[in-house]
DOLO-874282 format. One record per residue (C-alpha): residue number from 1; x, y, z. Coordinates in Angstrom, 2 decimals, padded with zeros to 5 digits, always signed. Layout:
k,X,Y,Z
NUM,X,Y,Z
...
This chain:
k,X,Y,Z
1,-001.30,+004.38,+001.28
2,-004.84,+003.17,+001.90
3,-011.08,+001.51,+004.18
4,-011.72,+003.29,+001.35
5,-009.05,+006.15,+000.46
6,-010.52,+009.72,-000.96
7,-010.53,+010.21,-004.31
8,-009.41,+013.75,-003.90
9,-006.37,+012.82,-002.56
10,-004.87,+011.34,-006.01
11,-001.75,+009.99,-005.84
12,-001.70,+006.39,-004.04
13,-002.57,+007.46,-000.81
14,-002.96,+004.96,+000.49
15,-006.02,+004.09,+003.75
16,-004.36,+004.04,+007.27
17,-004.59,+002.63,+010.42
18,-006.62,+004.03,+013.75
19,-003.43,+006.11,+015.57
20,-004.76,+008.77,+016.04
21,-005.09,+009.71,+020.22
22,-008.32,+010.56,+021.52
23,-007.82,+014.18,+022.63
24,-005.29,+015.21,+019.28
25,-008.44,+016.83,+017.31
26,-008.90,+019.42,+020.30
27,-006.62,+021.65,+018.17
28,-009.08,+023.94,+016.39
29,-009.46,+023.54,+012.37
30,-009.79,+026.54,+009.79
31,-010.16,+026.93,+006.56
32,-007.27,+029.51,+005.78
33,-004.27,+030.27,+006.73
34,-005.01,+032.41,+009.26
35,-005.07,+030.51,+012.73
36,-002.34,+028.04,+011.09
37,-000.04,+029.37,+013.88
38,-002.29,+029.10,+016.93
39,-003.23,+025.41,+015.67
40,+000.22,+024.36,+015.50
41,+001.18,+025.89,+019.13
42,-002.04,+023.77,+020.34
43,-001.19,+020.71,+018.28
44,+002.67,+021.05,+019.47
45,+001.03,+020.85,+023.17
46,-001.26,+018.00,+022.41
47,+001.54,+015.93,+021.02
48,+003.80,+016.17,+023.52
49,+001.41,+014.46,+025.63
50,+000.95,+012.02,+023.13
51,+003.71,+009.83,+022.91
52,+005.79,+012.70,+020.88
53,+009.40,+013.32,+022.30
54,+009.98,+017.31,+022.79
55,+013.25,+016.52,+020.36
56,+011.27,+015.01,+017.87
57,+008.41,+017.29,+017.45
58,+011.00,+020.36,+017.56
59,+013.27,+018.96,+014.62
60,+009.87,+017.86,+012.79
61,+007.96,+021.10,+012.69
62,+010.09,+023.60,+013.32
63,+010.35,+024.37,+009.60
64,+006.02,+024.03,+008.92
65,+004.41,+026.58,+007.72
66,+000.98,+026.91,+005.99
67,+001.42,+025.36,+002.27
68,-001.23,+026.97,-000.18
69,-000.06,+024.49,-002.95
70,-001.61,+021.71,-001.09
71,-004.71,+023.51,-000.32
72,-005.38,+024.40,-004.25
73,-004.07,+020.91,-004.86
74,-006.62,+019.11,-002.81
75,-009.49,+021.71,-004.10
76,-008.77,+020.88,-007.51
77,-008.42,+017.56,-008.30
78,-009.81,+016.60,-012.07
79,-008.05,+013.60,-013.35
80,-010.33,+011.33,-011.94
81,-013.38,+012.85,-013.77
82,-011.59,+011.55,-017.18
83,-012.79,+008.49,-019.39
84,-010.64,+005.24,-019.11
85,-008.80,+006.60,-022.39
86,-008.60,+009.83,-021.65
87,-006.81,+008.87,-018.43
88,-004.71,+006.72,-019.82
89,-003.52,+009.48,-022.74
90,-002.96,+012.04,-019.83
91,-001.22,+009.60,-017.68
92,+001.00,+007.91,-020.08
93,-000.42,+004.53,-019.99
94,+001.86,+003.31,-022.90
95,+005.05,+005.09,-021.87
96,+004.51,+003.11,-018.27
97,+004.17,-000.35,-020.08
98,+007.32,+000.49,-022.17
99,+009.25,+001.64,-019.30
100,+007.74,-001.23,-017.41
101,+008.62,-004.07,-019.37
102,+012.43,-002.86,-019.00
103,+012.06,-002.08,-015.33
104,+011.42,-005.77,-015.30
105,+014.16,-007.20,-016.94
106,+016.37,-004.90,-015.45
107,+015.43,-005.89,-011.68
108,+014.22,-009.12,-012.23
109,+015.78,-010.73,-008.97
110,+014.42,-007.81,-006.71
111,+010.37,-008.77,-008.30
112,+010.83,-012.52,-007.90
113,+012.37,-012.02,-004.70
114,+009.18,-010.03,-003.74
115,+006.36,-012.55,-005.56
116,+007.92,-015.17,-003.89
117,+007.41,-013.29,-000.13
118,+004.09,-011.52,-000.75
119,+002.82,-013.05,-004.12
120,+002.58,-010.48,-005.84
121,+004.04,-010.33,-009.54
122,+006.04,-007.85,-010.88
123,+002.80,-006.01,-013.40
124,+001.01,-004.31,-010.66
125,+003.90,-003.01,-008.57
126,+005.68,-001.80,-011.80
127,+002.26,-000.19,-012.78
128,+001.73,+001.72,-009.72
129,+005.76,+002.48,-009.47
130,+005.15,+003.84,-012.72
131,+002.07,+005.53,-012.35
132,+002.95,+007.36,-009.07
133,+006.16,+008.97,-009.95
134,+007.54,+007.88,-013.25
135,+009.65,+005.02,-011.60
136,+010.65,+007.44,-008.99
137,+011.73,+010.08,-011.69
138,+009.26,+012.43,-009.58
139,+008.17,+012.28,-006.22
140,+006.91,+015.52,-005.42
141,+007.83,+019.15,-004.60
142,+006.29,+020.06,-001.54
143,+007.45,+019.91,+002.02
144,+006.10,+016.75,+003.82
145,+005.90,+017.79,+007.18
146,+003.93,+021.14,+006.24
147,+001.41,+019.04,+003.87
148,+000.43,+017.27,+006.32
149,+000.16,+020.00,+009.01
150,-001.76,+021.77,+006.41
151,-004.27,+019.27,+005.85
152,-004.38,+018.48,+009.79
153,-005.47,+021.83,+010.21
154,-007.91,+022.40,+007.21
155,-011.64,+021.57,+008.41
156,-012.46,+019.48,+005.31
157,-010.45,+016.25,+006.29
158,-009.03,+017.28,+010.06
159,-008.74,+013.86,+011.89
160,-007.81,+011.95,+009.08
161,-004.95,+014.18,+008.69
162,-004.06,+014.81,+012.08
163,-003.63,+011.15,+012.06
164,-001.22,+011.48,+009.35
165,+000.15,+013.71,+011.19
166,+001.19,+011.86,+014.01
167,+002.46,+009.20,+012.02
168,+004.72,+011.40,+009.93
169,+005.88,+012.57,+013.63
170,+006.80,+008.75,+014.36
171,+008.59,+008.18,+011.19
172,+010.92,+011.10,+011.91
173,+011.22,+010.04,+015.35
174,+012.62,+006.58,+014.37
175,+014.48,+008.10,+011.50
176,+012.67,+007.08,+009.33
177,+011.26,+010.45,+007.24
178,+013.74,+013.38,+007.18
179,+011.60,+016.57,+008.04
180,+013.38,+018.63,+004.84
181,+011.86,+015.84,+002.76
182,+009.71,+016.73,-000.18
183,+007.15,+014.63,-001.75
184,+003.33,+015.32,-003.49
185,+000.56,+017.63,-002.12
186,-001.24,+015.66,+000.42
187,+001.88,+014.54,+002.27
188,+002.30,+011.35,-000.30
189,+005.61,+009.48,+000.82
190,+008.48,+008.30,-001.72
191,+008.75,+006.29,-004.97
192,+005.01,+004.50,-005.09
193,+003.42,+007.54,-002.77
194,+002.60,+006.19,+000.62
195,+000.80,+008.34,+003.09
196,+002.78,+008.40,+006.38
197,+000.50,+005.92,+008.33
198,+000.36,+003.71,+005.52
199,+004.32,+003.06,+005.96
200,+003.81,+002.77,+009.79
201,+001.29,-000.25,+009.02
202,+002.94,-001.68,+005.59
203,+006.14,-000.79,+005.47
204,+008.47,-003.13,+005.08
205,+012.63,-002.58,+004.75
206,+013.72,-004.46,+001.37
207,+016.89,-003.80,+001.27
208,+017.70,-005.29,+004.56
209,+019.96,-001.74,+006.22
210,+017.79,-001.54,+009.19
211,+015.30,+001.09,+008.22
212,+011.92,+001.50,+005.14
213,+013.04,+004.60,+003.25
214,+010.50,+004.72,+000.76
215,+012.73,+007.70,-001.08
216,+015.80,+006.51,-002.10
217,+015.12,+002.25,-002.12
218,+013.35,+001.33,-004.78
219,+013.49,-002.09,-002.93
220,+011.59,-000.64,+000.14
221,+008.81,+001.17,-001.67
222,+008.38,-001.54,-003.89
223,+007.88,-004.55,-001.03
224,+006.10,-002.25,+001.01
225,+003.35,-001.75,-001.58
226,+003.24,-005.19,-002.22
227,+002.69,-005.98,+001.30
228,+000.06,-003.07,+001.02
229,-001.86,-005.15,-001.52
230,-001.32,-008.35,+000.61
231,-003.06,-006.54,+003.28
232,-006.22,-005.62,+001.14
233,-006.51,-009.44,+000.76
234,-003.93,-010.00,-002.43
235,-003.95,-013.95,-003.18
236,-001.08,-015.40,-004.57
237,-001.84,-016.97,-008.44
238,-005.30,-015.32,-008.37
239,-005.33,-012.81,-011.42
240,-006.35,-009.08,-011.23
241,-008.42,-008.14,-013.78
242,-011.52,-006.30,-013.07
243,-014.12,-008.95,-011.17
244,-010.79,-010.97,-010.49
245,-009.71,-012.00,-006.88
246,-007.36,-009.34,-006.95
247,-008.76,-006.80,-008.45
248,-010.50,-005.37,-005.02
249,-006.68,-005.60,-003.64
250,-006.30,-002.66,-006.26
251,-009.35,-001.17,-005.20
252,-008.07,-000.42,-001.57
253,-004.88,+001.37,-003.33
254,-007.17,+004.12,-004.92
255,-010.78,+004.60,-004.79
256,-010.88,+005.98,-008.42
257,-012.17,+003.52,-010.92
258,-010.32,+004.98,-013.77
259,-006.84,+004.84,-011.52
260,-008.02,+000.97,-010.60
261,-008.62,-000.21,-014.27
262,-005.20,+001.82,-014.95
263,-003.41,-000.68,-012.79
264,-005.07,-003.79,-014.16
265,-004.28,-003.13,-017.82
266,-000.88,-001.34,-017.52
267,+000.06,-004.73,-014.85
268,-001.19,-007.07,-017.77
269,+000.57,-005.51,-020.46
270,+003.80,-005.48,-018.01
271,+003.19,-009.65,-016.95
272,+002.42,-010.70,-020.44
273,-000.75,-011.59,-019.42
C-alpha cells in the first residue's frame, strides 16, 4: 500500500508517498498507552496547522482511542517466518486459485477493462484480492482511525505512521474514508488492504461515482492496486514469475518473499499460465 514496505506490517501495506509536514513528529512517541492522550491533544494542534480543517480532524478522531490489538498485532507477526508451503497451507493458496478462477469468469469485463488501462491481467490482482481478505469476505476488525493513531504514537515506526496518519485525515476530509470504518491492525484500507497514503498516491475510482472507496467497490480496490503495480514499474505483456520483469512490481507490494512467490504462483494458476 507500498520503497520497501515492513515486513511486520503483513497485510498489503502497501509503501507511501513523502506527506508527511516537517514539524508533525514534534508530538512525543511512547511505547504504552499511557501518554496516548497527551500525544493526541499535541498531534490535534500540529494538524490543524497542517493543512487539517478543525471539522475534519474533530469528526476523524473524536472516537480514537489507544488500540492494544494493533500493538500485539504488530509485535507478533509470524507468518512470514513460514516455508513457501507452509505459507501457502496456512494461507489457503488452493482455495484462492479455486475461488480465483471463478472470480474471473464472473467479472471478466471489469479485469479486461483494467489490463487494457494499466496492463495488468486479471492473476495477480485476483491473487492479492484473494490473499488480502478472501475476495473482500474480510477486511478487518479494528477501527482505522485509532490504528493508525496508535501506530503514529508508538516509538517503533512514529513518522511513518504519523504520515499515515495524515493521509487517513485527508481521505476523511474528501470523503473518502468514513472515521467508524474498520479494517486490519496497522490501519490496512478495504478489499486488497491499502494503507491510507497508498490510496492518496494510487487510488484510482473504477466505478466512475466520483470518489475511490476501496470498501465497498470491488472495482476501485481492484484498479487501484493495479495502478499500484504500474507504479512499481509493471510492464504490460512482460510475465511475473520470479526473475521476470514483473516480478519486482510484486516485490514493492510486500517485502516478504514467501507473500511475493504467493502472488506469482497463485496469479499463474489464476491466468492459465
Amino acid at each position: 500500500m507500498h520503497t520497501a514496505k515492513c515486513v511486520a506490517i503483513g497485510l498489503a501495506a502497501l509503501i507511501s508517498t513523502a506527506i508527511l509536514p516537517a514539524t508533525a513528529s514534534a508530538a512525543q512517541c511512547g511505547n504504552d498507552g499511557s501518554g496516548f492522550a497527551a500525544w493526541m491533544t499535541q498531534f490535534k494542534q500540529e494538524a490543524s496547522g497542517n493543512g487539517i480543517s478543525p471539522a475534519a480532524l474533530d469528526k476523524a478522531l473524536s472516537g480514537v482511542s489507544y488500540n492494544k490489538a494493533t500493538i500485539r498485532a504488530d509485535r507478533g507477526q509470524k507468518s512470514f517466518k513460514l516455508s513457501l508451503s507452509q505459507f501457502m497451507q496456512k494461507r489457503g493458496g488452493q482455495t484462492i486459485i479455486s475461488r480465483g478462477k471463478k472470480m474471473k469468469a464472473q467479472n471478466a469485463a471489469l479485469f479486461n477493462s483494467i489490463e487494457r488501462r494499466y496492463g495488468v491481467p486479471a492473476g495477480p490482482l485476483i491473487a492479492i484480492w484473494g490473499m488480502e481478505t478472501g475476495f473482500g469476505g474480510f477486511m478487518g476488525k479494528e477501527h482505522t482511525l485509532s490504528a493508525v493513531s496508535t501506530l503514529a504514537y508508538d516509538c517503533r515506526r512514529s513518522d511513518y505512521f504519523t504520515n499515515q496518519l495524515y493521509a487517513a485525515l485527508q481521505l476523511v476530509q474528501r470523503g473518502d474514508l468514513s472515521p467508524a470504518a474498520r479494517g486490519a491492525a496497522h490501519g490496512e484500507i478495504g478489499q486488497t488492504q491499502f494503507l491510507p497514503a497508498n490510496v492518496l498516491k494510487y487510488g484510482v475510482d473504477g466505478d466512475g461515482n466520483g470518489h475511490i472507496d476501496m470498501v465497498r467497490s470491488k472495482a476501485d480496490a481492484l484498479a487501484s492496486t493495479a495502478n499500484f503495480l504500474r507504479g512499481h514499474g509493471w510492464q504490460p505483456g512482460a510475465g511475473y514469475q520470479p526473475g521476470q520483469a514483473n516480478f519486482g512490481a510484486i516485490q514493492g507490494w510486500n517485502a516478504a518473499s514467501v507473500y511475493q512467490q504467493a502472488i506469482a504462483i497463485i496469479g499463474a494458476e489464476i491466468d492459465g499460465d
